[in-house]
N, C-alpha and C positions, 0 to 999 in steps of 0.2 A: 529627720523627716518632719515635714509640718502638711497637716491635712486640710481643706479645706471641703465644706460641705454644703452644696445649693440644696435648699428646698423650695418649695412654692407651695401656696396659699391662695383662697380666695375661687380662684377659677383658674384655667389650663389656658397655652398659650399667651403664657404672660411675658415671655424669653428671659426662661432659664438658662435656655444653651448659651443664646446673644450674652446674656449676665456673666456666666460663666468665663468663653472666650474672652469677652473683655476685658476682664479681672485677668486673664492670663496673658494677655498682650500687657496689660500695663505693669506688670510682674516683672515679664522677661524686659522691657524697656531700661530695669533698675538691674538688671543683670542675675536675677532671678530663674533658675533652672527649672521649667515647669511641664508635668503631666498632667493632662487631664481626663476623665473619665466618665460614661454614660450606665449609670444603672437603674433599668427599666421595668419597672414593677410589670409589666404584661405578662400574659403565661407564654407566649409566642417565643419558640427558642432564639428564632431572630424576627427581624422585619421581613424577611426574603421572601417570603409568601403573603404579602400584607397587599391588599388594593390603594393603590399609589391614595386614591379618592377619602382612606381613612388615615393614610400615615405619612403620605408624602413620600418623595424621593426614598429611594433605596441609598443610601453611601456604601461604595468600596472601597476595602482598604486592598494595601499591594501584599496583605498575605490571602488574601481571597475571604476577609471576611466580609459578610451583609450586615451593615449598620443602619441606626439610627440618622436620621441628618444631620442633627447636632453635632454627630462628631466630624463634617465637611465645616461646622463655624469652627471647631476646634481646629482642625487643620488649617485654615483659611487666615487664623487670628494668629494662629503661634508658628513656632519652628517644630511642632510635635511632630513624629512620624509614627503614627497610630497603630495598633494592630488587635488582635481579636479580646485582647485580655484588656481595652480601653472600653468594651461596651458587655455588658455582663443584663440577661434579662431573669426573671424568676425563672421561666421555661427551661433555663440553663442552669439555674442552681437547681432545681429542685430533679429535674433530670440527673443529676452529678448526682445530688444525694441519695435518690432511689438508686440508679446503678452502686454505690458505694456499698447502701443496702443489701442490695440478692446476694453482694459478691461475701456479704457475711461480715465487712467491715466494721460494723457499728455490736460486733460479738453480742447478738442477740438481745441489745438493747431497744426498749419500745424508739420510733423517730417519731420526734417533736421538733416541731417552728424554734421552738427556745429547747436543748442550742444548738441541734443539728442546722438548719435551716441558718440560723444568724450566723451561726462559728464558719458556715461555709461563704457567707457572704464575705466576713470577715477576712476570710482566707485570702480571698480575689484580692482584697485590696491591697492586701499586706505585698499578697504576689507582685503585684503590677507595680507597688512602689519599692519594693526592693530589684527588679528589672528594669526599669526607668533610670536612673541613677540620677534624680532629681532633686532639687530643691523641698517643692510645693506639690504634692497632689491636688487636684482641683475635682470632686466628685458630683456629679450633680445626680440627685436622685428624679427621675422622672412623675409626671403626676401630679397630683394635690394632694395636699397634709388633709389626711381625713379619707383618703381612700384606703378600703381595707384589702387591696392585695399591696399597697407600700408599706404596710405597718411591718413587716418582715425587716426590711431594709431601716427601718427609721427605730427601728427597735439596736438593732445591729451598731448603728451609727451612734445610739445611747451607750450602748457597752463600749465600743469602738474609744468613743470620746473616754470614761475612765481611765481603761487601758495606757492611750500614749499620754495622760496628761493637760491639762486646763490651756499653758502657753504653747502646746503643738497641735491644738483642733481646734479649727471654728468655724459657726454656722451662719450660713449667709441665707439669708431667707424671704424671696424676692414675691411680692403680694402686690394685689391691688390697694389704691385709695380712687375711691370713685368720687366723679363730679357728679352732683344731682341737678339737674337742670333747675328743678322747679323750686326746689330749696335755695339755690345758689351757694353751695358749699361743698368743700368735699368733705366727705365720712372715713372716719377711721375705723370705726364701728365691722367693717368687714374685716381690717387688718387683725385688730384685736382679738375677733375670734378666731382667727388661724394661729394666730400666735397661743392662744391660749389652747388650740387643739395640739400644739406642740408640742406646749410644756406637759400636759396630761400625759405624753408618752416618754415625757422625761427630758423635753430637750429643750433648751432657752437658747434664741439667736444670738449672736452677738452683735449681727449686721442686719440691716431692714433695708432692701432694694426696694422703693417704690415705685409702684408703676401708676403715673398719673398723666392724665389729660395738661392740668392746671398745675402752676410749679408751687411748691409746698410752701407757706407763708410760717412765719416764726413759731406760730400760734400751733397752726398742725401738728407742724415736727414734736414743740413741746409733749404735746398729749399724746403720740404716737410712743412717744421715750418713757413718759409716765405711765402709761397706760401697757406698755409693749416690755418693758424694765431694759432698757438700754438707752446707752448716752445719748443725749442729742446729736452728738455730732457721726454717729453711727446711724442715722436716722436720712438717708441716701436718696437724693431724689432721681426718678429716672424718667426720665418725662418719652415721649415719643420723640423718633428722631426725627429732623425737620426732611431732608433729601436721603439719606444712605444709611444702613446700618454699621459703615463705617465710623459713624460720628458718634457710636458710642462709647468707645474707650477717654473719647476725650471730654465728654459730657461728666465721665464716671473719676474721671481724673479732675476735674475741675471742682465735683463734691468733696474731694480728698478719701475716696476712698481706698486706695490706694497703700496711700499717707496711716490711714488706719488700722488696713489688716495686717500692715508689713510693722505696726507699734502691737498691735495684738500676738505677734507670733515671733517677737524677738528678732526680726530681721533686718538686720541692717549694712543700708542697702542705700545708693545716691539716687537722686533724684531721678527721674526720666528723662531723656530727651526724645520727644514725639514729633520733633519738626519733619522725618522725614513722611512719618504718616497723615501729618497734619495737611502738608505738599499734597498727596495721595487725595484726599478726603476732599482738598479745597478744588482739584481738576477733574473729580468725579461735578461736584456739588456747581464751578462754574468752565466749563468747555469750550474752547473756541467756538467750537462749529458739532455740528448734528449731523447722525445718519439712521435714517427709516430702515429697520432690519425686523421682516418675520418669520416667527417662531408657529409652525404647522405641528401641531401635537395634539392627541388624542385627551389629554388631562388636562387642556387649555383653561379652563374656569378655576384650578387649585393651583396658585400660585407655588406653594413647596413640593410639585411635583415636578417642578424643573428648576427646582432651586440652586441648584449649582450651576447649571448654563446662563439664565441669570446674570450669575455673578460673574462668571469666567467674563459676558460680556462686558460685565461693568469694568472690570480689571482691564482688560484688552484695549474695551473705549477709551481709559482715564492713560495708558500710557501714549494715546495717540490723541490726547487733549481732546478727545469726542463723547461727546453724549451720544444715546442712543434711545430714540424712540422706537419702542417694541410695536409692531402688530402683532398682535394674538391671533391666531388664525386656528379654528377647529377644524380638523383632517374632515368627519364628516359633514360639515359644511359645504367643505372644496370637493366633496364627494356628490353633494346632490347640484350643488348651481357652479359647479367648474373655478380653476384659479384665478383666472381673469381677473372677476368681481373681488376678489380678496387681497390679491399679490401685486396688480395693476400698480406700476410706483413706486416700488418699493427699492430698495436699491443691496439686498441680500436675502437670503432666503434659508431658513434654518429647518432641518427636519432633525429632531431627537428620538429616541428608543422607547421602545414598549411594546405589549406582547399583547397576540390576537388580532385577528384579521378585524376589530371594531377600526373604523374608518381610515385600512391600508390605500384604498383607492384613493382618498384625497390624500393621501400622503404621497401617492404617486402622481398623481396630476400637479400637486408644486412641485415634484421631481421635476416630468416634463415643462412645464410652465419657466425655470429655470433655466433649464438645458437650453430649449427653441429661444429665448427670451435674452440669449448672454447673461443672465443676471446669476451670479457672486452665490455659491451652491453649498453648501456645510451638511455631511449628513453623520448620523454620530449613532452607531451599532446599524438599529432599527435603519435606520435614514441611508446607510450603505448599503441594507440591504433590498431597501425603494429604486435608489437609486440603478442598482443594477436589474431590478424588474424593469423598470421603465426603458433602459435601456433596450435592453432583450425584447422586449416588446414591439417599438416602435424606432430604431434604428436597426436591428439584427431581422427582422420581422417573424419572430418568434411570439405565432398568435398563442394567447393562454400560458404564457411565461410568467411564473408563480414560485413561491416559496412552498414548500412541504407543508411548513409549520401554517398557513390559509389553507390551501386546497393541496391535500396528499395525494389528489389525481393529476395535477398540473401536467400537461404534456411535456412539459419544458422546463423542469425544476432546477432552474439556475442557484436559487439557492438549498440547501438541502439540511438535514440534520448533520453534526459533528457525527461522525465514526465513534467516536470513543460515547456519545451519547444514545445513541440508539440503545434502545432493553430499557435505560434508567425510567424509573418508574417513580419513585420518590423527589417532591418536588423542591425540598428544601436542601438550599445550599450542595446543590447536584451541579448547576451550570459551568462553565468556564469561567472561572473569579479569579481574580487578584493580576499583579503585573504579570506579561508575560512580553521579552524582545519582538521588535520586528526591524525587519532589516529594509533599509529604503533602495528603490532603485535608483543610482545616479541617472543628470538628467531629467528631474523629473520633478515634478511642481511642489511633490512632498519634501521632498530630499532640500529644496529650496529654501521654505518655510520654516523647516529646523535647522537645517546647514547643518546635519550631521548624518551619517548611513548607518547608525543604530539605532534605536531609541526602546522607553521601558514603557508602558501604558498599561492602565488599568481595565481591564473587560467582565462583562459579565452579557454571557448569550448563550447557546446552542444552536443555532444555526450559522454557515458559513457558506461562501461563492463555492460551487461545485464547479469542480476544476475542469470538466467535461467540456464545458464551454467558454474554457478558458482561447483557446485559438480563433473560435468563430466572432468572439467578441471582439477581440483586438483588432481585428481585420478590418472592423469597422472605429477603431480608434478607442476601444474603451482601454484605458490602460492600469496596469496589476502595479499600483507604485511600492506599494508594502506587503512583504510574506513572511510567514515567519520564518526565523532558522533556517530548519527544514525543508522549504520550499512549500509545501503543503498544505498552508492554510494562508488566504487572501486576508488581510488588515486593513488595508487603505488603497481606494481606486479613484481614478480621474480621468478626466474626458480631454482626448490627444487635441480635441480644437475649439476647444472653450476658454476662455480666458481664467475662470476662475473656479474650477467646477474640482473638489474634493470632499470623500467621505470616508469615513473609519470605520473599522468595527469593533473597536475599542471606547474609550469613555474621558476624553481627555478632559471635560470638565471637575476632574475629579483631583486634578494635578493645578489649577490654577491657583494663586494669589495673588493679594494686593500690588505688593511690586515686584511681582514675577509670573508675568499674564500666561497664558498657553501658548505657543507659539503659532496653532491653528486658530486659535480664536481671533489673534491679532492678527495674522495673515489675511484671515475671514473680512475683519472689519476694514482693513488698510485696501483690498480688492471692492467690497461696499463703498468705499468715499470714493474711489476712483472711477466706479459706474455712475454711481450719483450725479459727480462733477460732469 
């Protein structure tokens, strides 16, 4: 096994993950078997209770765990297929260790960071790469070198390194180099001191990912390598991407880095061939043709709170040679001055998930805006269950037809809580998560889209259509396209006389890649070009 280990320097949101993924796409290119890993210094046992507004999207994996984002570039970059033992936070070690505690485990030894806390970190990894049955572990510690709840993990990764040996670990350690405007120069001067808060904990990169405005001139790199103690040509420039965060494996291949870590860790291994990603990157980056599609969402200003729909569009666009210009649209916005003024034009209409009645109205007025308007309808968890208010509402004339989860008095609670959730009182990691079947009905615009009558989808909710109003709805054309198994719980509904009107309440963006789009997302945008036109 050979380890590899992200850390970051300088400031946060540098793209570790981005760095990471990358490095793992251009691995498996040489035919390299690769896992990769999120471990997050926070004390939060997961993200699942976090405000989209401090941490961005929630990622689910298909055993129901609530991840980090990062680990949606992981999935998105490689062939991994992730699961809970990929994303590891201190909340969860240190959780582990206290329970290991009471249970008497540690035979009445006092517990310390050093090495109860490390040796458990330690543990995880070992675990996850002996279940993997990989090549390359790929581990990115979250955070900045220099924060004192990572010192745990960074300490860990010190002994860790020992342990397997010098040619089976290496440290990749991706920082700033800033441009100063008024100097006109960039500074290494930030690099150095992250590298050097590094070594203080014992740990010397091998790799320097930089992150720069300005492309690193000869002169830089030298004093970066001298000053940094590693070779020049380990000395990695990463500049901004110009169009897509797809264009970074190729940016990163064109450094050699690659070429680098795969001579640092005895691996050998043929060269890449990236041409079909390359294909990929070059029909995101140049499109035949464009299609106006918005996105009505409550987290509208934080770009990585709908970071995976995003992408799923960019994947679905690029295999239908389409670019896609986003309207952003804030739900309360369409809440106070109606969709008209926001949606006017548009040529699809996306409603995504999230919780709390904070601006469900405008989430429902692009409902209806959609429906009356023939315009191209995508609703996804949340956005299915808009969809079916508005309906209920203003086709069934179900005045005061509401969710539980808004108003617990609604006369007309079309949507309601899960059965198996009622009582549940504890918020984390209680919901409906991970894959669960739904079965499609033939005939039926879903069933269409996939061209299959099973399918596996990722969810995460507590609320679902109450089947009460299952007859009076249809009557009026709402139709039940996806149930589970069972019959018993509604997945995917659509409108009998609308050209293109489908929503889920599952999370298909969470299933998308580069060249393997979602089959809803491309259905979505392939019904968008054909309004448009």
């Amino acid at each position: 096994m050979k380890y590899i280990f992200v850390t970051g320097g300088v400031i946060s949101s540098l793209g570790k993950g981005l760095a990471a993924a990358s490095l793992g796409t251009l691995l498996e290119h040489r035919g390299v078997r690769v896992a990769l890993q999120k471990l997050d210094p926070y004390l939060n046992v997961d993200p699942g209770t976090m405000n989209p507004f401090q941490h961005g999207e929630v990622y689910v994996l298909s055993d129901g765990a609530e991840t980090d984002l990062d680990l949606g570039h992981y999935e998105r970059f490689t062939n991994c297929v992730l699961t809970r033992q990929n994303n590891m936070t201190s909340g969860q070690i240190y959780e582990t260790v206290l329970m290991k505690e009471r249970r008497g485990d540690y035979l009445g030894k006092t517990v310390q960071v050093i090495p109860h806390i490390t040796d458990e970190i330690k543990h995880r990894i070992r675990s996850l790469a002996a279940a993997a049955q990989v090549d390359v572990l790929i581990s990115e510690i979250g955070g900045t070198t220099g924060d004192i709840e990572g010192l745990p993990f960074l300490e860990a990764i010190r002994q860790f390194q020992l342990e397997v040996g010098p040619r089976n670990c290496l440290i990749m350690h991706v920082t700033l180099v800033p441009f100063i405007k008024a100097a006109g120069e960039l500074k290494t001067k930030p690099t150095q001191q992250s590298v050097a808060k590094l070594r203080e904990i014992g740990l010397q990169p091998h790799v320097l990912i930089c992150r720069t405005e300005i492309p690193l001139d000869e002169e830089v790199r030298q004093k970066l390598s001298l000053y940094c103690n590693v070779p020049v040509r380990a000395v990695i420039e990463a500049g901004d991407v110009e169009h897509t965060i797809y264009e970074a494996p190729i940016n990163l291949r064109d450094e050699g880095l690659d070429d680098y870590v795969c001579e640092m860790l005895d691996l050998k291994t043929p060269e890449p061939d990236l041409s079909e990603w390359r294909k990929f990157v070059q029909r995101v980056i140049s499109p035949k043709k464009r299609v106006r599609v918005a996105v009505v969402g409550k987290y509208i200003e934080l770009q990585d709170a709908y970071k995976s729909i995003y992408e799923s569009l960019t994947h679905a666009g690029a295999s239908l040679d389409c670019g896609i210009d986003l309207v952003l649209a804030d739900a309360e916005d369409l809440e106070k001055e109606g969709a008209d003024k926001y949606l006017r034009g548009v040529a699809g209409v996306l409603v995504p998930g999230g919780f709390g009645d904070r601006g469900v109205e405008g989430k429902i007025e692009a409902a209806r805006y959609a429906r009356t308007s023939r315009t191209p309808y995508l609703g996804l968890c949340l956005g299915m269950q808009i969809a079916t208010i508005e309906f209920a509402r203003n086709v069934c004339g179900l005045a005061g037809a509401n969710s539980t989860e808004f108003d617990p008095t609604t006369p007309h609670p079309v949507i309601h809580i899960l059965e198996e959730q009622v009582g549940v009182t504890e918020k984390g990691a209680s919901m409906r998560l991970g894959a669960w079947p739904t079965v499609l009905g033939k005939n039926t615009m879903a069933h269409q889209v996939y061209g299959q009558t099973e399918i596996v989808e990722r969810h995460r909710h507590r609320y679902e259509f109450n089947m009460n109003y299952r007859e009076q709805m249809e009557k009026k054309g709402f139709v039940l396209s996806g149930l589970s198994p069972d019959g018993k719980l509604v997945e995917m509904i659509e409108l009998q006389s609308h050209p293109w009107y489908l929503a889920c309440q599952f999370h298909p963006e969470f299933l998308s890649k580069p060249r393997s789009p979602h089959p809803l997302f491309r259905g979505f945008l392939a019904a968008a070009l054909s309004h448009q036109d």
